[in-house]
C-alpha positions in Angstrom: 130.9 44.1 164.4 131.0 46.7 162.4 134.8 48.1 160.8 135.2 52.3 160.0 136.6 52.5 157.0 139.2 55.6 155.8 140.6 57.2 152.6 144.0 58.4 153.3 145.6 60.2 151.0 148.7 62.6 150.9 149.2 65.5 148.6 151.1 68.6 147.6 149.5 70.9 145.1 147.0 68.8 143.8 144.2 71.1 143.5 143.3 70.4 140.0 142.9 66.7 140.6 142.0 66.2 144.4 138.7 66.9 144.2 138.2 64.2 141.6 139.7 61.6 143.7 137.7 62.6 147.2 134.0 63.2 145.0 134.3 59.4 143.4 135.7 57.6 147.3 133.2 59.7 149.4 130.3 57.7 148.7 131.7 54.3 150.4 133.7 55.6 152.9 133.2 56.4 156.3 135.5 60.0 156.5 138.1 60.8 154.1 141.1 62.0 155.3 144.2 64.0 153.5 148.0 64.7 155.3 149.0 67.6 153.1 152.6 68.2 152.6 153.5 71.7 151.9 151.0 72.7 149.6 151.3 76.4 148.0 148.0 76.1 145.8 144.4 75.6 146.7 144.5 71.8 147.5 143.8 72.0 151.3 140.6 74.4 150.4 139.7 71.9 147.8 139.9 69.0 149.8 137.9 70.5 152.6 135.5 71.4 150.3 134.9 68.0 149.3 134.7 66.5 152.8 138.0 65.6 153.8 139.6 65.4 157.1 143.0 67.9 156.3 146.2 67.9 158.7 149.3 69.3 157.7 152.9 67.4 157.9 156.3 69.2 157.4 158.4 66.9 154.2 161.4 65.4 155.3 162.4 63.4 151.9 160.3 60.5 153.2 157.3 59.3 152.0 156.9 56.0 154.3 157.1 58.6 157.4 154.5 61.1 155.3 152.1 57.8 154.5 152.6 56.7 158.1 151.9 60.1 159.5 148.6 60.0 157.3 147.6 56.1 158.5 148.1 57.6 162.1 145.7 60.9 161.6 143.3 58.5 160.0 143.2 55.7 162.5 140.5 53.3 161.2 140.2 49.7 161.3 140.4 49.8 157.1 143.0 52.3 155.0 142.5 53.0 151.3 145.3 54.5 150.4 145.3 56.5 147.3 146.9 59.6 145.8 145.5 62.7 144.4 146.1 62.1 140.6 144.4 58.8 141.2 140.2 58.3 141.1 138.4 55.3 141.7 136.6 53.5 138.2 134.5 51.3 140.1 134.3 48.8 143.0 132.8 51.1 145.8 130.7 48.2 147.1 133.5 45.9 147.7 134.8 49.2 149.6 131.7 49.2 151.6 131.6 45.9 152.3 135.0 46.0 154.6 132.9 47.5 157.2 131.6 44.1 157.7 134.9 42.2 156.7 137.8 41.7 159.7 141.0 43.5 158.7 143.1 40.6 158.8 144.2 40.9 155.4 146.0 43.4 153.0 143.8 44.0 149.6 145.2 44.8 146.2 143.2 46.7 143.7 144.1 47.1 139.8 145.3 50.4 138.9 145.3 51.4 135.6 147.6 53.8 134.3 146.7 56.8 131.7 150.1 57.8 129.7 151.2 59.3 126.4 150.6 62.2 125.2 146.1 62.5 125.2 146.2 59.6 128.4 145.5 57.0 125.5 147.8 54.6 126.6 146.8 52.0 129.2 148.8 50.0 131.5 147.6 47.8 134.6 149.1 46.2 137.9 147.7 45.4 140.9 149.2 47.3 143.8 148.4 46.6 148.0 146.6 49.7 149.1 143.9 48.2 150.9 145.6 48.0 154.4 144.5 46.9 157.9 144.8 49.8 160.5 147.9 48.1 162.0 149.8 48.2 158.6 152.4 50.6 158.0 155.0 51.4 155.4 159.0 51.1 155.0 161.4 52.6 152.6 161.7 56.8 151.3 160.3 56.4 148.5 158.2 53.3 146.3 157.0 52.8 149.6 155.5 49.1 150.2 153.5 48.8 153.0 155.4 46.1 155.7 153.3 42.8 156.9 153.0 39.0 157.0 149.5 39.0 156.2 148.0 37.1 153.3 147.0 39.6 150.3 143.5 39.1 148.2 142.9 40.7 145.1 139.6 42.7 145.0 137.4 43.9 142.8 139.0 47.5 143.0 140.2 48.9 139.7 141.5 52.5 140.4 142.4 55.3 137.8 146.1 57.0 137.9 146.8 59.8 135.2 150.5 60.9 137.2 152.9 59.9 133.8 150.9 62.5 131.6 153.8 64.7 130.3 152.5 67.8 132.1 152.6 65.7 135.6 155.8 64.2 135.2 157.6 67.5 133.8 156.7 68.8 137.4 158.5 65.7 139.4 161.4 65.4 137.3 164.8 64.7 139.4 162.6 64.6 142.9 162.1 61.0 142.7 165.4 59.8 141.3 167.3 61.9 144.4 165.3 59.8 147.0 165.9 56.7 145.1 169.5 57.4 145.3 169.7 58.4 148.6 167.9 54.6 149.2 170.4 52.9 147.1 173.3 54.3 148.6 172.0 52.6 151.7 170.9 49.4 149.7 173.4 49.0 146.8 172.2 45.6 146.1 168.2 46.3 146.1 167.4 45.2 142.7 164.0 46.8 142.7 165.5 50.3 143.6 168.0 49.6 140.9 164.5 48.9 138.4 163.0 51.7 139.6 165.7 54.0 138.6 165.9 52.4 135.4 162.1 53.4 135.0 162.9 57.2 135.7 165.7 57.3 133.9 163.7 55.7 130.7 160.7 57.9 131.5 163.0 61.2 130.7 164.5 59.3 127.4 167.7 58.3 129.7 168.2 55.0 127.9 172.0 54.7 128.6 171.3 55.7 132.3 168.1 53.1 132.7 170.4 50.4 130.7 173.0 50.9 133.1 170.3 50.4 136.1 168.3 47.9 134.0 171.6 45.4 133.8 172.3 46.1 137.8 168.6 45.2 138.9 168.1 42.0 136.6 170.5 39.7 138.3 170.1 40.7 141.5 166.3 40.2 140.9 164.7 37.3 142.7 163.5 35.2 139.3 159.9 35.1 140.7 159.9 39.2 141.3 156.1 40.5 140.3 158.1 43.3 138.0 160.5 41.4 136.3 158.9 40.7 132.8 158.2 44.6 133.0 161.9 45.3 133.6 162.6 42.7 130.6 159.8 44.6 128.4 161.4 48.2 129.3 165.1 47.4 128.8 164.0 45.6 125.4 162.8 49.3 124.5 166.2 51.0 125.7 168.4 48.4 124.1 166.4 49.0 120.5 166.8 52.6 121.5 170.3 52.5 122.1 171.0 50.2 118.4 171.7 47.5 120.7 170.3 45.1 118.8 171.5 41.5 118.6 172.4 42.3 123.1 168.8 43.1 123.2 167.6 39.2 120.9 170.1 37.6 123.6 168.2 39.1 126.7 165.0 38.1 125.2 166.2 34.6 124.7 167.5 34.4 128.2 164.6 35.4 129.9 161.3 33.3 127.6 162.1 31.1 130.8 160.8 33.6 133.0 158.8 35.8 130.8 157.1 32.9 128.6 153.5 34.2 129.6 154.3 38.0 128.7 152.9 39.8 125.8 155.0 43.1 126.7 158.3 41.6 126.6 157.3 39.5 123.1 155.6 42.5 121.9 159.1 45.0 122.8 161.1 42.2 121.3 159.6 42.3 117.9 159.7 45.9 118.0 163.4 45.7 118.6 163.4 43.1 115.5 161.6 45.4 113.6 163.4 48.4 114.4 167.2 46.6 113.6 165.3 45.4 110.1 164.9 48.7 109.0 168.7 49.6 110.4 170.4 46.4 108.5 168.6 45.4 105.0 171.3 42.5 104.9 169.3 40.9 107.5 165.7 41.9 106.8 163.9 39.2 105.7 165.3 37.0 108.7 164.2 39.7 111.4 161.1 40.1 110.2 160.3 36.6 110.3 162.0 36.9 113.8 159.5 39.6 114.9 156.3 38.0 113.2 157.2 35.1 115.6 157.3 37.4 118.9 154.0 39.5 117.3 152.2 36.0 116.9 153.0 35.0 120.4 151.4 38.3 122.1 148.8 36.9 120.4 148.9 33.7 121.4 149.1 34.4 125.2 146.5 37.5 124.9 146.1 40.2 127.4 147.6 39.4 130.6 146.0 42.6 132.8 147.3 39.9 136.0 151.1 41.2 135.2 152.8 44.3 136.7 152.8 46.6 133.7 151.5 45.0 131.4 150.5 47.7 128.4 147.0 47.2 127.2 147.2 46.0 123.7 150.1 44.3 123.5 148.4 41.0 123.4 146.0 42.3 120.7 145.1 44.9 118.6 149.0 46.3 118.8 150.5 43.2 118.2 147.7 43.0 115.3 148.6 46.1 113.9 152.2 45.6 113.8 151.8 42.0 112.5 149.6 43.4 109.7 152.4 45.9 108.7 154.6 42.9 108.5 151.9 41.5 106.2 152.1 43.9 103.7 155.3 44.5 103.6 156.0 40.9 102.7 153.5 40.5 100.3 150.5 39.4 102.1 148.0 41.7 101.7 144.9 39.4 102.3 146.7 38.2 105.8 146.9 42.0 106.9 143.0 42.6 105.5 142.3 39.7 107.8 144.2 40.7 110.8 142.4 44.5 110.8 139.1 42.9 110.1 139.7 40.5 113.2 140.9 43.1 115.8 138.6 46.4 113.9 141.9 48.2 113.2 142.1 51.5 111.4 144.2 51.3 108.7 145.8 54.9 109.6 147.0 53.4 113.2 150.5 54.0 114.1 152.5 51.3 115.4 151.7 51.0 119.6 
C-alpha cells in the first residue's frame, strides 16, 4: 500500500526564504502545501511558484490551531512539518521512503540551527516533525504535537537560519506575549518558564531569563530532553550578571544530571574564566577550575544527541579556550599542541 506524503508548512512574509525551503522538499514529496497567515509580501506568489498547494488562515494568537488548520488542508497519511526559514540538508530518500512505511509512528529529524552574526554558529536537536496524518498539535505557541505513539529518529537533518539577528529583530516581543498568555494559564509549566528564559536571554535579558531560568529548573522533570540546555544558558546569564560563585554551585548541583554535556562544562568554565579576570585574588584557583570543565568537553566530545547542544563545545572551542589557558599559565608547548590537534587558528576568538 502505498502512503501520500505532504510538506506542510505555515508562513507570514517569508518570501525571501520560502522558495528555498519548497525547491529542496519538492523532489520527495508528493504535493507541498503552505497555510499562509496574513502575509503582506510576495510569499503566497512565491510559494505558488514553487509548487505549493497555498490556503489562507486568519491569526488568532495560536499557532497549534494555525498548524492544525495547515495538517487539515494537507490531509495525507505522512506530514513533514517545516517552516519557511527552514530547508532540508539532506535525507530526501528516507522522506520518500514513508510512502511505503505505515504511519504508526511520529519521526524526529536533526535540525541544525545557523546563529550569530554571519550563521557561523551551529547548534543541533532533534525535534518530532515527521507526523502521522492523525497527529495534531496542543499549546499557542512551542507547539508539540499530542500522541502516544513511539518516536524514531531518522535520517532527517534539516537547516533553520530563524536566530540570525535580522530574523529575530522582526519577532521580538511576539513570542514572549503568547508565552505569557500560556503561562498565565499554566504557572507551573517549567518548559514555558525555560522558554521564556531563552527569549529573554536571546534579547540580552539576563536578569529577566534568570528570573525564568530559576522558576523552570525545579519544576523541571530531572529527565527533561532540555534541561542540560537550560543549565548551559543560565551558566551564560549568571557569568553575565557577575554571579559567579551562584553560577559554580548550580554547576555542582546539576554534574548529576548534566554529567554527559559539553555545553554546560564548556559555559561553566567560561563563567570560571570570566570571574578570573574579575577577581585576581582567586585566579590561579579558577583557572585550574575552568581547565577542568574545558578538559571534560573534551572528554565527553560532541554530543549532536542533546537538545542544544552548540557545535564545538566538545572540541575545537573547548580547545581553543583550553589553549588560552595554556599560555597564559606558562605552557606554551601544551597550547601548540592543542591547535595542532584540533587545526586551530591562532587568531580564533573564544567560542
Amino acid at each position: 500500500m502505498s502512503h501520500s506524503v505532504a510538506l506542510v508548512v505555515i508562513a507570514r512574509d517569508e518570501a525571501p526564504r520560502i522558495g528555498r525551503l519548497l525547491a529542496s522538499v519538492a523532489p520527495w514529496v508528493d504535493r507541498l502545501c503552505v497555510l499562509d497567515t496574513g502575509s503582506t509580501d510576495a510569499t503566497i506568489e512565491v510559494a505558488r511558484a514553487n509548487g505549493a498547494t497555498v490556503g489562507q488562515f486568519e491569526w488568532c494568537d495560536d499557532f497549534s490551531a494555525a498548524r492544525n488548520a495547515a495538517l487539515a488542508m494537507a490531509d495525507a497519511d505522512w506530514h513533514l512539518v517545516l517552516d519557511a526559514d527552514e530547508w532540508l540538508v539532506s535525507g530526501g530518500e528516507a522522506i520518500r521512503e514513508l510512502a511505503g512505511t505505515a504511519p504508526d509512528f511520529v519521526g524526529a529529524l536533526r535540525m541544525e540551527e545557523h546563529f550569530g552574526e554571519q550563521g557561523q554558529e551551529r547548534a543541533d536537536s532533534w525535534l518530532s516533525r515527521v507526523l502521522p496524518g492523525s497527529v495534531r498539535y496542543i499549546g499557542r505557541i512551542h507547539e508539540q504535537p499530542s500522541h502516544g505513539l513511539a518516536i524514531r529518529r531518522m535520517p532527517i537533518h534539516i537547516g533553520h537560519d530563524g536566530y540570525a539577528p535580522a530574523a529575530l529583530a522582526a519577532k521580538r516581543g511576539r513570542n514572549r506575549r503568547l508565552l505569557e498568555a500560556d503561562l498565565a494559564e499554566h504557572p507551573d509549566d517549567a518548559y514555558l518558564c525555560y522558554q521564556i528564559g531563552k527569549d529573554a536571554a536571546v534579547y540580552e535579558e539576563h536578569a529577566l531569563a534568570e528570573n525564568f531560568f530559576s522558576r523552570a529548573l525545579p519544576l523541571a522533570d530531572e529527565h527533561a530532553p532540555w534541561r542540560c540546555d537550560l543549565v548551559a544558558r543560565r551558566l551564560f546569564g549568571l557569568k553575565r550578571l557577575g554571579r559567579h560563585a551562584q553560577g559554580l554551585t548550580l554547576a555542582t548541583l546539576e554534574q548529576i544530571h548534566c554529567a554527559e554535556s559539553p555545553d554546560v562544562f564548556f559555559a561553566l568554565g567560561d563563567l570560571l574564566l570570566d570571574w578570573a579576570v574579575n577577581d585576581p585574588m582567586q585566579a590561579t584557583a579558577l583557572l585550574a577550575k575552568a581547565e577542568t570543565a574545558w578538559l571534560r568537553c573534551l572528554a565527553i566530545g560532541e554530543r549532536p544527541d542533546i537538545a542544544g547542544a552548540v557545535q564545538g563545545r566538545g572540541g575545537r572551542l573547548a580547545a581553543h579556550n583550553l589553549a588560552l589557558v595554556y599560555e597564559f599559565t606558562a605552557r606554551p608547548e601544551m597550547a601548540a599542541g592543542l591547535r595542532a590537534r584540533f587545526g586551530l587558528d591562532t587568531r580564533q576568538l573564544l567560542g
